[in-house]
FIMIFI-939985 format. One record per residue (C-alpha): residue number from 1; residue in three letters; x, y, z. Coordinates in Angstrom, 2 decimals, decimal comma. Example, Ala and Ser with C-alpha at 12.3 -4.5 7.8 and 13.67 -1.06 7.14 Angstrom:
# residues 2
   resi   resn         X         Y         Z
      1    ala     12,30     -4,50      7,80
      2    ser     13,67     -1,06      7,14
This chain:
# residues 245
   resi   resn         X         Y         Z
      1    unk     52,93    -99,41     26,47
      2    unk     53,07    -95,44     26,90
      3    unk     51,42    -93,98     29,59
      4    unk     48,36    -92,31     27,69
      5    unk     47,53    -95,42     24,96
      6    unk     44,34    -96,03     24,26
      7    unk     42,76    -92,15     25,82
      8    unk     41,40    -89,45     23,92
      9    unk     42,18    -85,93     25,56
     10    unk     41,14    -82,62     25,19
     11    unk     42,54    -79,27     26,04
     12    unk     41,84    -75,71     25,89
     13    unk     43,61    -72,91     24,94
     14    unk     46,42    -75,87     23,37
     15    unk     47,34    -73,41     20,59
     16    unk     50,53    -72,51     22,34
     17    unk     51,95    -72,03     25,51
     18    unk     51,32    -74,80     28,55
     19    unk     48,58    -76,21     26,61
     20    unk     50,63    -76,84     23,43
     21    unk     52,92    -78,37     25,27
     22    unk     50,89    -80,83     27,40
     23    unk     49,43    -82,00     24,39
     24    unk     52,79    -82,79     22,42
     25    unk     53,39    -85,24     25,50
     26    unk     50,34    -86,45     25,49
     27    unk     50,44    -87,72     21,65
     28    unk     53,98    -88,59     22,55
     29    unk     52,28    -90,83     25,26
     30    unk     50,30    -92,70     22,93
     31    unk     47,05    -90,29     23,41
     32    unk     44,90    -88,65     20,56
     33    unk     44,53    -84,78     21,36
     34    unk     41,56    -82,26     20,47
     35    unk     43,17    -78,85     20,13
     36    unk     40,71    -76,59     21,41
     37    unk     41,28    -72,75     21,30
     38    unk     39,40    -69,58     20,29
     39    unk     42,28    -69,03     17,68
     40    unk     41,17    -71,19     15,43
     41    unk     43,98    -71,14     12,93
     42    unk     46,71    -71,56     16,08
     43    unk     44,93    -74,79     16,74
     44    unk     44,84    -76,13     13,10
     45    unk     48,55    -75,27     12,55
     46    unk     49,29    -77,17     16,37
     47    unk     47,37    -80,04     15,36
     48    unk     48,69    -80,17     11,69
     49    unk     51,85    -80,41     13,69
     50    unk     51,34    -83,37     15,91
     51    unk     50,40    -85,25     13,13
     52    unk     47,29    -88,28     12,81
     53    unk     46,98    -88,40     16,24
     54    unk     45,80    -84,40     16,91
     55    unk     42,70    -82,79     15,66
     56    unk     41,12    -79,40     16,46
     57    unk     38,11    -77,44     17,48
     58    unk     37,09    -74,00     17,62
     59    unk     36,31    -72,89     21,39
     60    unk     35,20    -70,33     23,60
     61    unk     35,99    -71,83     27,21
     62    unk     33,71    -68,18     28,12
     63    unk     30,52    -68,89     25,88
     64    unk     28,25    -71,93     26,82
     65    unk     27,33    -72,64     23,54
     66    unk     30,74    -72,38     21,98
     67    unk     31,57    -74,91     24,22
     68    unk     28,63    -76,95     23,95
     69    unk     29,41    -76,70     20,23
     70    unk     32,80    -77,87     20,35
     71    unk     31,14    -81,10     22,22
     72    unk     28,63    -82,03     19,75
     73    unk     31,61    -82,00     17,28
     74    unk     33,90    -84,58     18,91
     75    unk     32,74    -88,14     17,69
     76    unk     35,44    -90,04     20,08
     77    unk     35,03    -90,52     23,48
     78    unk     36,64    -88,19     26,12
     79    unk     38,71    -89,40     28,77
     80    unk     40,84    -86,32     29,56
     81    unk     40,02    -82,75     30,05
     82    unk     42,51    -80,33     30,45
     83    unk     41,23    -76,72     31,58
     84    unk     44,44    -75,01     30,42
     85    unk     42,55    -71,57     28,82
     86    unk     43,59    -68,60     30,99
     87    unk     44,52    -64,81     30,69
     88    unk     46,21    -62,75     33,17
     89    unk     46,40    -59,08     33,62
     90    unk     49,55    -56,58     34,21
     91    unk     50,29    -55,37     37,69
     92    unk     48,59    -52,91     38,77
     93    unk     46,38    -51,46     42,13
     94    unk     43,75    -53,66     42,67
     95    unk     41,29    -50,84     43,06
     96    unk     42,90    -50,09     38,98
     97    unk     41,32    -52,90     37,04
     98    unk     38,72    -51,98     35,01
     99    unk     34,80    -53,94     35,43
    100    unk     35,49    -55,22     31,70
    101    unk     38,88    -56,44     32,42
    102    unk     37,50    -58,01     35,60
    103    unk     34,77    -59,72     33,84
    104    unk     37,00    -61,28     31,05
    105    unk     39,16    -62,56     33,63
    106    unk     36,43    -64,09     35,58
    107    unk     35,18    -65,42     32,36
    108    unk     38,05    -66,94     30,70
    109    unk     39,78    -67,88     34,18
    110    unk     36,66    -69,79     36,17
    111    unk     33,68    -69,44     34,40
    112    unk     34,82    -71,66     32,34
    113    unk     35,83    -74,58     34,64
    114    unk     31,92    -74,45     35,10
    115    unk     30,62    -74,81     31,53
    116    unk     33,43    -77,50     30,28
    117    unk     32,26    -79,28     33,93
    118    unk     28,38    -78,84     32,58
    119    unk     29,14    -80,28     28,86
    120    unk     32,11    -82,84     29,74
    121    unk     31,45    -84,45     32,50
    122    unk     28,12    -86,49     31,53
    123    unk     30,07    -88,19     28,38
    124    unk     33,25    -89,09     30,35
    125    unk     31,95    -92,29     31,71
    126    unk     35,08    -94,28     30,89
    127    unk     36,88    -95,74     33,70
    128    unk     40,07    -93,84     33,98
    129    unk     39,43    -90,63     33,25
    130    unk     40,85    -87,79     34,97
    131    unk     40,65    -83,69     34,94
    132    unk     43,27    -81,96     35,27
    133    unk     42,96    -77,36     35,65
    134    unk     46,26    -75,29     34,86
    135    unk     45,87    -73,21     38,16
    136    unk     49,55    -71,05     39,17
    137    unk     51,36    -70,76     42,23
    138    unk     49,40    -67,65     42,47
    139    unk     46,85    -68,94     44,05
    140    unk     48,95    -70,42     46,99
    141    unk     51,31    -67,61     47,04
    142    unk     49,98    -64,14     45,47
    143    unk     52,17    -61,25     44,58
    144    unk     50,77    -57,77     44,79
    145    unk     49,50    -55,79     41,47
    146    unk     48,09    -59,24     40,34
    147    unk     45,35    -59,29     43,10
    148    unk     42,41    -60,29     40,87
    149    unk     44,63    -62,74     39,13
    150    unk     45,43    -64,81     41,85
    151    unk     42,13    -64,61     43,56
    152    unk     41,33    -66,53     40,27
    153    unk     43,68    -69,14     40,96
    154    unk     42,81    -69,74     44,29
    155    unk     39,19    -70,24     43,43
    156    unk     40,26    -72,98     40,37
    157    unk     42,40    -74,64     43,53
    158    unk     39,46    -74,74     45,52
    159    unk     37,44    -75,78     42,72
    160    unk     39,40    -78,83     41,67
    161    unk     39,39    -80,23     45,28
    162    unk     35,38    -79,62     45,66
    163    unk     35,12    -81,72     42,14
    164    unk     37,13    -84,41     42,99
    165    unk     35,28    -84,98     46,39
    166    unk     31,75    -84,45     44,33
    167    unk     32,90    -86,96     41,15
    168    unk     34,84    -89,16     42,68
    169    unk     31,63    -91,30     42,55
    170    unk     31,36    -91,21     38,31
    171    unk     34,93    -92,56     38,37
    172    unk     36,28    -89,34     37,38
    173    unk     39,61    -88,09     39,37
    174    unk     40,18    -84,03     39,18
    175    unk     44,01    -82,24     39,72
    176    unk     45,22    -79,01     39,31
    177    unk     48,78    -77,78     38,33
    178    unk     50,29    -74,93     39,70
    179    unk     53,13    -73,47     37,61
    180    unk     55,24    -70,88     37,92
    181    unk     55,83    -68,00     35,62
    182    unk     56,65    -69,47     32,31
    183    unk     58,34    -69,02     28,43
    184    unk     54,75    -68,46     27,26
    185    unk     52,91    -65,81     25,30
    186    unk     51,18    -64,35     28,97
    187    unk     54,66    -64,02     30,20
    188    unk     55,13    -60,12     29,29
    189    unk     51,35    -60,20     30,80
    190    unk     52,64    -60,89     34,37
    191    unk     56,21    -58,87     34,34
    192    unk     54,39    -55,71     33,42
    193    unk     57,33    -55,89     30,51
    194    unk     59,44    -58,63     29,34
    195    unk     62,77    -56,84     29,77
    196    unk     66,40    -58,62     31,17
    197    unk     65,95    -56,45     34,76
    198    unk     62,32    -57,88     35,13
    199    unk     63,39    -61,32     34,12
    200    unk     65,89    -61,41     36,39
    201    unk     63,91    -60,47     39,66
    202    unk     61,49    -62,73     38,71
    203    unk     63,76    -65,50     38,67
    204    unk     65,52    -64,62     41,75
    205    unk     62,31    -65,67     43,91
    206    unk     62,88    -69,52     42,24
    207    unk     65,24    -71,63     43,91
    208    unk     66,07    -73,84     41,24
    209    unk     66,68    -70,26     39,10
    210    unk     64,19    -70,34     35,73
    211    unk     61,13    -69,92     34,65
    212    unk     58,77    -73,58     33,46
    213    unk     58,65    -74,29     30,36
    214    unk     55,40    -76,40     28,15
    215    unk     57,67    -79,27     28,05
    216    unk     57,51    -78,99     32,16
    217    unk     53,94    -79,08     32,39
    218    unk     53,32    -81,75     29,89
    219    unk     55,52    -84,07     31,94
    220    unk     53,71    -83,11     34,98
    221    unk     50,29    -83,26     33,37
    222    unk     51,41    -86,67     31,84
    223    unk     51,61    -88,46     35,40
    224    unk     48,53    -87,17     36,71
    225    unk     46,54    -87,91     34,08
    226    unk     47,67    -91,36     33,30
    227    unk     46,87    -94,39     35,70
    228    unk     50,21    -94,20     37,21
    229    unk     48,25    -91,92     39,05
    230    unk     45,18    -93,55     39,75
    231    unk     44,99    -93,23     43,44
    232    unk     45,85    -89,42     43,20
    233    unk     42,99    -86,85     43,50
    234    unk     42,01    -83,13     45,07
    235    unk     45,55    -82,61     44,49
    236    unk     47,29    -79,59     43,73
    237    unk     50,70    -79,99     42,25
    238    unk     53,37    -77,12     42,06
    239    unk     55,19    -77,15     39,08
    240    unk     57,71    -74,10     40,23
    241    unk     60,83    -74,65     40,55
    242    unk     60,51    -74,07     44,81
    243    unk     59,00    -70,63     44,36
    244    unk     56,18    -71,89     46,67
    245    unk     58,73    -73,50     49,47
């Protein structure tokens, strides 16, 4: 039996990057996957491409009733949540980022932790089910320029452990991922520019000497979701190579 049968999963911003590939293991794992992203066609095509087992929703993760529409829509049960939607901001002076850039990234980065929390939570009543939030190994080791990034991070780490303490008693285990830079879209984001010289300072800083990939986080995502892991919760996983050592 593969480690997902039988569990319906969702997870934002699964158009590409981390999310896309976290659900590609999941359906490998026997799962069926709701896409949901603000791009609307990125999810369709990423479904379409997973096959029977993948559908997709139009989401904000920032907008309550986005999300609270993107609930109403989904007839199957939800055992899985994956709070994978993030955005990032190029180095710069902390004192540099603009209120509107703030905002969005307080938005997009924990605001909406809070309004999946508000809409999921009271229909995952399965036994099993599990949340899982893409955090970074920024919030347990920042770099300067990406202050209000990581202070992000560290609040979704903090986060997950205060909901796994709080729904622990609905059955409902909560984990967080902490990857390192990866070969995603928000890659250029965090280099300032994606150039060979950048690249290669970056990777200098992790031992094991690249950057993680989708398929890395699916795998990871894949234990601590399935009931391998059923004793496991509050925890906070790095998926980096030994950046954070």
């Amino acid at each position: 039996m593969s480690a997902l049968s039988g569990k319906c999963a969702l997870i934002t911003g699964a158009a590409s990057g981390f999310g896309a590939g976290i659900a590609a293991r999941f359906v490998a794992e026997g799962a069926r996957v709701v896409i949901a992203d603000i791009n609307a066609s990125g999810a369709r095509t990423q479904a379409d491409a997973l096959g029977d087992a993948a559908s997709w929703v139009e989401m904000d993760v920032s907008c309550d009733h986005s999300v609270a529409d993107a609930v109403a829509s989904i007839s199957n049960p939800i055992d899985i949540l994956v709070n994978n939607a993030g955005i990032g901001h190029h180095p710069q002076p902390l004192t540099e980022l603009s209120e509107a850039d703030f905002d969005r990234l307080f938005a997009v980065n924990m605001k909406s932790v809070f309004l999946t929390a508000r809409h999921f939570v009271p229909i995952m009543t399965r036994t099993g089910s599990a949340i899982l939030n893409i955090a970074s190994t920024a919030g347990v080791s920042p770099r300067p320029g990406l202050t209000w990034y990581n202070a992000s991070k560290g609040w979704m780490i903090t986060a997950t452990r205060s909901m796994a303490v709080e729904l622990a008693a609905n059955g409902i285990r909560v984990n967080a991922l902490n990857p390192v830079a990866g070969e995603t879209p928000l890659l250029a984001t965090f280099l300032g520019e994606d150039t060979p010289e950048r690249r290669a300072e970056f990777l200098a800083t992790i031992p094991l000497g690249r950057f993680s990939t989708p398929a890395d986080l699916g795998a990871a995502a894949c234990y601590l979701c399935s009931d391998d892991a059923a004793m496991i919760t509050g925890v906070t996983l790095e998926v980096d190579g030994g950046r954070c050592i």
